[in-house]
C-alpha positions as CSV (number, residue, x, y, z in Angstrom):
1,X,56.0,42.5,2.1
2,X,54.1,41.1,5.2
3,X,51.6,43.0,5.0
4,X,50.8,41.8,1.3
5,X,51.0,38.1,2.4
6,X,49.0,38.8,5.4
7,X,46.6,41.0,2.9
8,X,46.5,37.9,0.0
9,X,45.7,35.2,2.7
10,X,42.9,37.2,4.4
11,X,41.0,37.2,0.8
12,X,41.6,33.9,0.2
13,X,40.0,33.0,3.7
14,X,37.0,34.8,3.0
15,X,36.4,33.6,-0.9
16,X,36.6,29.9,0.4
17,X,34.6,30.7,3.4
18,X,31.7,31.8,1.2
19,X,31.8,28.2,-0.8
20,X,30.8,26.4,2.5
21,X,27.8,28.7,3.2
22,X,25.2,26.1,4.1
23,X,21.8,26.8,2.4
24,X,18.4,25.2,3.3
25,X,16.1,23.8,0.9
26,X,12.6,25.9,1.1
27,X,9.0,23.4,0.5
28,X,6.2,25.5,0.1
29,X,2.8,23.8,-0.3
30,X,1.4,20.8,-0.6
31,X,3.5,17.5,-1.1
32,X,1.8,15.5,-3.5
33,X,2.6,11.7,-4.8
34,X,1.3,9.9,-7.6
35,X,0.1,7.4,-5.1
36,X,-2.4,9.6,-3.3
37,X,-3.7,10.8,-6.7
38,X,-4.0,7.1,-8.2
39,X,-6.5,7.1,-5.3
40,X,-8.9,10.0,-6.7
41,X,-11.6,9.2,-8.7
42,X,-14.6,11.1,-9.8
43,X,-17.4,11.6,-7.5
44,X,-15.4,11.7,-4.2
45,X,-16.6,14.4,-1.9
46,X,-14.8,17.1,-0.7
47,X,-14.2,15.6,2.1
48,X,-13.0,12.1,0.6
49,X,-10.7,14.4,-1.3
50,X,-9.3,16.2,1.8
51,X,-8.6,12.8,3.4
52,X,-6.2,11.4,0.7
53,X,-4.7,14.8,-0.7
54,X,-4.7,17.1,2.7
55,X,-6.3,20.7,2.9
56,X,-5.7,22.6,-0.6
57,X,-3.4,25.7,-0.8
58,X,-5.6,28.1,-2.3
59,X,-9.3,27.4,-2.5
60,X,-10.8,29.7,-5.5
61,X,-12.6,32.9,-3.3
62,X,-14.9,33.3,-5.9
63,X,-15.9,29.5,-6.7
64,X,-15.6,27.3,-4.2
65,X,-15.7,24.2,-6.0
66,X,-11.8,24.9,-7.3
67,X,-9.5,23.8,-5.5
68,X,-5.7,24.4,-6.3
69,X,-2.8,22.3,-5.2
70,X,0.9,23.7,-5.2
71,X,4.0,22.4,-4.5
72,X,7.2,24.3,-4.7
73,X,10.4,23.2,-3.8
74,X,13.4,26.2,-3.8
75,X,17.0,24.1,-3.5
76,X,19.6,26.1,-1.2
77,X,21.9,23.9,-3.6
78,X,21.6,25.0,-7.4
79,X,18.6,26.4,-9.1
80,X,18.6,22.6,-11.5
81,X,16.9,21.3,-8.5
82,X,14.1,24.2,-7.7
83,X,11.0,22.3,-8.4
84,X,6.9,23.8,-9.2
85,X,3.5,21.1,-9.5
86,X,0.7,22.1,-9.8
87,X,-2.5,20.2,-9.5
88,X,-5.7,21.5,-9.8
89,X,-9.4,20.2,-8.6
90,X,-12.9,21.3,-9.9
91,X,-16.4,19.8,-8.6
92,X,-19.7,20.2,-9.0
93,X,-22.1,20.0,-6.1
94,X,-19.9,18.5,-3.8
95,X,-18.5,15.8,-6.0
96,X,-15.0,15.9,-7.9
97,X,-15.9,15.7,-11.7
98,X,-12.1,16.8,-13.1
99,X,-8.9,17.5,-12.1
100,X,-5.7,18.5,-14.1
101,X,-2.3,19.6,-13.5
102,X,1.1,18.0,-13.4
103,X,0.5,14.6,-12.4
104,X,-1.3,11.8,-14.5
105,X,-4.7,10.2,-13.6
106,X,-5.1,6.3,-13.0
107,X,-7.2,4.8,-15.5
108,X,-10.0,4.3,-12.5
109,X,-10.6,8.3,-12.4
110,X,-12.9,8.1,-14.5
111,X,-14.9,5.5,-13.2
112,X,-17.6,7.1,-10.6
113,X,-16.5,6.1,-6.9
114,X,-20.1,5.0,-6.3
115,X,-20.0,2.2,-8.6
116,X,-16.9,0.8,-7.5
117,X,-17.9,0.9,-3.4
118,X,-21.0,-0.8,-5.1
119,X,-18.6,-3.5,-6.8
120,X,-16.6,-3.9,-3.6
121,X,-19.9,-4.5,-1.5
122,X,-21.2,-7.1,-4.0
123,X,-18.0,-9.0,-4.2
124,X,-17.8,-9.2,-0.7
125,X,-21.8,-10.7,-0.5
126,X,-20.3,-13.0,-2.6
127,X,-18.0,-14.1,-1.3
């Protein structure tokens, strides 16, 4: 009879014990906000690019001009919370023309980066 209680409480140590196993979350990639991408526009250079978004994950090996960014998130909580973005660059003699992926593009994308340093230069002769 001891033996069976002794027997019953060991299992039940060990199924609780594996409940309160501690797991870590795993980031793999590049972090990206919507803040540093409202800052893109088209006609940065790479190098612009670099200094807003980071270094890329992957750069294409055969077309250097792609450049991906990947962000994935694996929860040590529940699987609901595992997370994937992607966000893709493409440009075109050393000047971002497009970009596409998981995050939406500010309304100034579009507008070439030249013409609004040359806005910012005139308002400030101006002024």
């Amino acid at each position: 009879m001891l033996f069976r209680i002794a027997v019953v409480i060991a299992v039940l140590s060990l199924s609780a014990c594996s409940s309160w196993v501690f797991r870590y979350d795993i980031p793999q990639g590049n972090y990206l906000d919507q803040k540093s991408i409202d800052k893109l526009q088209v006609g940065m250079t790479k190098e612009q690019v670099k200094f807003i978004l980071g270094s890329p994950v992957v750069v294409d090996a055969f077309n250097n001009d792609t450049w991906h960014y990947i962000y994935k998130l694996k929860s040590g909580r529940d699987k609901k919370f595992n997370m994937k973005k992607t966000f893709i660059l493409s440009f075109v003699d050393d000047k971002l023309t497009e970009a596409s992926g998981d995050f939406e593009l500010s309304e100034n994308f579009n507008i070439p980066f030249n013409e609004t340093q040359k806005e910012a230069e005139s308002t400030a002769e101006v002024q």
